[in-house]
PADREN-780225 format. One line per 4 residues: for each residue x, y, z of N, C-alpha, C, O. Coordinates in steps of 0.02 Angstrom, whole numbers, plus 50000, padded with zeros to 5 digits. Example, Ala and Ser with C-alpha at 12.3 -4.5 7.8 and 13.67 -1.06 7.14 Angstrom:
2
50660,49716,50390,50615,49775,50390,50660,49835,50390,50712,49834,50423 | 50642,49888,50354,50684,49947,50357,50645,50002,50394,50670,50057,50402
//
This chain:
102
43602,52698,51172,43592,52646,51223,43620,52670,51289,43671,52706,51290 | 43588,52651,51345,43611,52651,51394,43610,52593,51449,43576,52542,51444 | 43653,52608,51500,43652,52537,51553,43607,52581,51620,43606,52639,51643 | 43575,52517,51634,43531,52541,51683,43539,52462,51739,43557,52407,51718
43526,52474,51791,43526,52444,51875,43455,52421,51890,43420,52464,51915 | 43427,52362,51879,43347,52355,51878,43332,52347,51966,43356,52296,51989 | 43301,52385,52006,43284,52377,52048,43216,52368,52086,43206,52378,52146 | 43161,52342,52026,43103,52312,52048,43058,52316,52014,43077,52312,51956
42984,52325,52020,42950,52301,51959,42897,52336,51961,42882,52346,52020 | 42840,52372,51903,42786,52400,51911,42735,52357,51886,42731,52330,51831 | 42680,52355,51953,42619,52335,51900,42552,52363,51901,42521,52385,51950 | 42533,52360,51844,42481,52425,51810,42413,52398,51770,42404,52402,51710
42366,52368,51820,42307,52345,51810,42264,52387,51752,42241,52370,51697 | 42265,52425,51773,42216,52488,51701,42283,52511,51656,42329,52547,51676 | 42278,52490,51609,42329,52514,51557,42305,52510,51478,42248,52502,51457 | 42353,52517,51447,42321,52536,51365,42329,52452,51358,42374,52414,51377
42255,52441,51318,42264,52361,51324,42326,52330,51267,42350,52275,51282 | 42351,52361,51206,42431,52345,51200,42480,52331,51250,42525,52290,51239 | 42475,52356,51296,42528,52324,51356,42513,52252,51399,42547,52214,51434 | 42460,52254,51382,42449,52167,51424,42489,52122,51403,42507,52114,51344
42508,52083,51464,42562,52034,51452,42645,52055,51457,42693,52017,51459 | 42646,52136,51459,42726,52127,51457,42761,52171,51534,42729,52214,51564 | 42800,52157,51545,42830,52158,51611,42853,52229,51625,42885,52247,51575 | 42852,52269,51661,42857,52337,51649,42924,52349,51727,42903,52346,51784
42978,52359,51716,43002,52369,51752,43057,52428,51792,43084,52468,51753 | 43070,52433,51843,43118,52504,51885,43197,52501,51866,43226,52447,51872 | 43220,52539,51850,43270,52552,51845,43324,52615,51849,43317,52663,51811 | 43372,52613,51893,43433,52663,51897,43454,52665,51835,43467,52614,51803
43460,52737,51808,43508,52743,51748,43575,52748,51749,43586,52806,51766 | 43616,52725,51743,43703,52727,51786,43753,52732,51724,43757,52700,51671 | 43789,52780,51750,43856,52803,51698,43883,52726,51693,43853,52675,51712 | 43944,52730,51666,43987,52663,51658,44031,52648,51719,44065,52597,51715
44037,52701,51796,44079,52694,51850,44033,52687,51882,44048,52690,51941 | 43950,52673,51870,43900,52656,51931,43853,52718,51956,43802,52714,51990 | 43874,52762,51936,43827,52848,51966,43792,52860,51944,43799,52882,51887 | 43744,52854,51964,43662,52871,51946,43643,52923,51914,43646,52978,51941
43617,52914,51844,43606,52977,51845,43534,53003,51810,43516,53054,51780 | 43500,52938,51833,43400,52940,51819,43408,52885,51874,43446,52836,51872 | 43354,52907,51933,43330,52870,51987,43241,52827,51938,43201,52850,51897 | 43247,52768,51970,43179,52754,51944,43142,52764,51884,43086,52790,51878
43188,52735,51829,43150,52747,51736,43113,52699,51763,43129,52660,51808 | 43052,52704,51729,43005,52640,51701,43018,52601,51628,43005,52628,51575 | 43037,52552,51633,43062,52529,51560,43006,52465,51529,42951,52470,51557 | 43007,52429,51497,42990,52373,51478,43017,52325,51470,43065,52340,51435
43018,52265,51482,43074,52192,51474,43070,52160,51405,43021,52156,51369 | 43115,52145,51398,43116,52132,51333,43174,52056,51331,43188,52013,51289 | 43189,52067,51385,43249,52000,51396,43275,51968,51458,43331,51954,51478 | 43173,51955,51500,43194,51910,51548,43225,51956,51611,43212,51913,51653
43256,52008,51650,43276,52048,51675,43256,52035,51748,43197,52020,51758 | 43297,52040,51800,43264,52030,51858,43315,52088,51892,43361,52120,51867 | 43280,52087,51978,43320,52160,52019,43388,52157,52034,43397,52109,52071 | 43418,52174,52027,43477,52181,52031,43542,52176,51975,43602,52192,51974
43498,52148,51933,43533,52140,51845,43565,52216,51836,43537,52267,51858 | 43618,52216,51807,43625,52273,51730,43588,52256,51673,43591,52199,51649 | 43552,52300,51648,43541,52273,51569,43542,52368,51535,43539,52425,51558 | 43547,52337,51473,43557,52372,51405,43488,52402,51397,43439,52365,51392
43485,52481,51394,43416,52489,51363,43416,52540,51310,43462,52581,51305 | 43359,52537,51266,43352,52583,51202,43313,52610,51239,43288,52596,51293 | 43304,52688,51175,43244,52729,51222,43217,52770,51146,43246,52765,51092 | 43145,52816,51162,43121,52838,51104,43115,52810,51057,43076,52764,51070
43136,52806,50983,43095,52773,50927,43130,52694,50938,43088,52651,50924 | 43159,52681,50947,43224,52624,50963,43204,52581,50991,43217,52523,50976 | 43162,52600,51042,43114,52558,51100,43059,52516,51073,43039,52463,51097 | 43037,52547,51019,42976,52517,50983,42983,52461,50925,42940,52436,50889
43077,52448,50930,43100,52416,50842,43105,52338,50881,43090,52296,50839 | 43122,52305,50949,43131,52262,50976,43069,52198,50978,43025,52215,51018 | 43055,52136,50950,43001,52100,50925,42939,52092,50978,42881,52075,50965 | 42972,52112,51053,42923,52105,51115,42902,52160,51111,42846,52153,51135
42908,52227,51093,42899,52309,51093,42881,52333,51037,42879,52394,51038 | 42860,52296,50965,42845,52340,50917,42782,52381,50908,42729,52359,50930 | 42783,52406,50894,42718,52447,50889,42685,52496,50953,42644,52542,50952 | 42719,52465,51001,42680,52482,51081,42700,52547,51092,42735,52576,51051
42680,52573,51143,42666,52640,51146,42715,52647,51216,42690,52677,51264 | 42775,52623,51222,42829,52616,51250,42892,52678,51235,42900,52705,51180 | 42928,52692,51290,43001,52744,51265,43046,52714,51283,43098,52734,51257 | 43054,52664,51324,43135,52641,51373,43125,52565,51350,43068,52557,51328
43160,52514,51349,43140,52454,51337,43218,52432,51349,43267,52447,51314 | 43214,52387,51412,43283,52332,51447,43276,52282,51382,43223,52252,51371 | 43338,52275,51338,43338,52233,51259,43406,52150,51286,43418,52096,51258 | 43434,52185,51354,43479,52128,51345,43527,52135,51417,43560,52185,51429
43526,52093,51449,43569,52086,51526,43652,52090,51514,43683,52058,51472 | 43677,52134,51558,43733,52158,51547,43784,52093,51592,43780,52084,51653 | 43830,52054,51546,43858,52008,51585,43929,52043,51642,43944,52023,51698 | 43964,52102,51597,44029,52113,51619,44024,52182,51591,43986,52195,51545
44076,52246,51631,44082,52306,51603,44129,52319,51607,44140,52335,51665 | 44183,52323,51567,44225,52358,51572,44263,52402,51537,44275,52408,51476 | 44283,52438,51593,44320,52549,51575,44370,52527,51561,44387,52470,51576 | 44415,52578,51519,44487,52579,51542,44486,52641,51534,44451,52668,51491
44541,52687,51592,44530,52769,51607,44588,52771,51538,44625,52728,51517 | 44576,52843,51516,44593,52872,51461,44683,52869,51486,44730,52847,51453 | 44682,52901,51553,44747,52924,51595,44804,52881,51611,44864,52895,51616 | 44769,52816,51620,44811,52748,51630,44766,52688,51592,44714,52660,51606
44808,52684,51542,44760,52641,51485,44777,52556,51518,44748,52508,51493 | 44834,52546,51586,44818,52472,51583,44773,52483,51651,44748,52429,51668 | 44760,52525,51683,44692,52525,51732,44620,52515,51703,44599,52548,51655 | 44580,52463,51739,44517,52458,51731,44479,52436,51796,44497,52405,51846
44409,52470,51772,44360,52478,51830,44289,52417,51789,44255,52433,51741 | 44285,52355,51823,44258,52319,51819,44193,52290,51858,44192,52273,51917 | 44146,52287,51818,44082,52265,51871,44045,52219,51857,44029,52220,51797 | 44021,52168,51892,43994,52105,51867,43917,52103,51902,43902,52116,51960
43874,52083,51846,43804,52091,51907,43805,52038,51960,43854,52003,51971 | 43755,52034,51987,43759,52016,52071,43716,51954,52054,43699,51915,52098
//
């Protein structure tokens, strides 16, 4: 799993007709301190997701096990909105780096 930064939305008139109906959306792939490190995945929604959210995504066979995504011919799929994150550094275990979506 990874956390990803949804920053807007694709839409794709000619497509494999399995995809009709489901929401196909942009996303930053972001470490757990916020650093990017996939500009612009294309994912699938799976839980409601809007721009500026964190959410949780599966990818490869994982993508396809979720009840909005089975079978589809999908790799990335947003499964669940990230409420709260938080680190604690290895170095100073009572420091933490906390982020709340917007």
């Amino acid at each position: 799993m990874k956390i990803a930064r949804i920053t807007g939305s694709v839409t794709a008139t000619q497509k494999d007709p399995k995809l009709s109906g489901l929401t196909l959306l942009i996303g930053d792939i972001e470490d757990g301190s916020g650093n990017v490190l996939e500009k612009s995945a294309v994912m699938a929604d799976a839980c409601s997701a809007g721009a500026g959210e964190y959410v949780l995504v599966v990818s490869g066979s994982s993508a396809r096990i979720p009840a909005k995504t089975a079978g589809l011919p999908v790799d990335l799929v947003a499964i669940a909105i990230i409420d709260h994150i938080d680190i604690r550094a290895e170095a100073a275990p009572s420091s933490t780096s906390s982020r709340r979506k917007n």
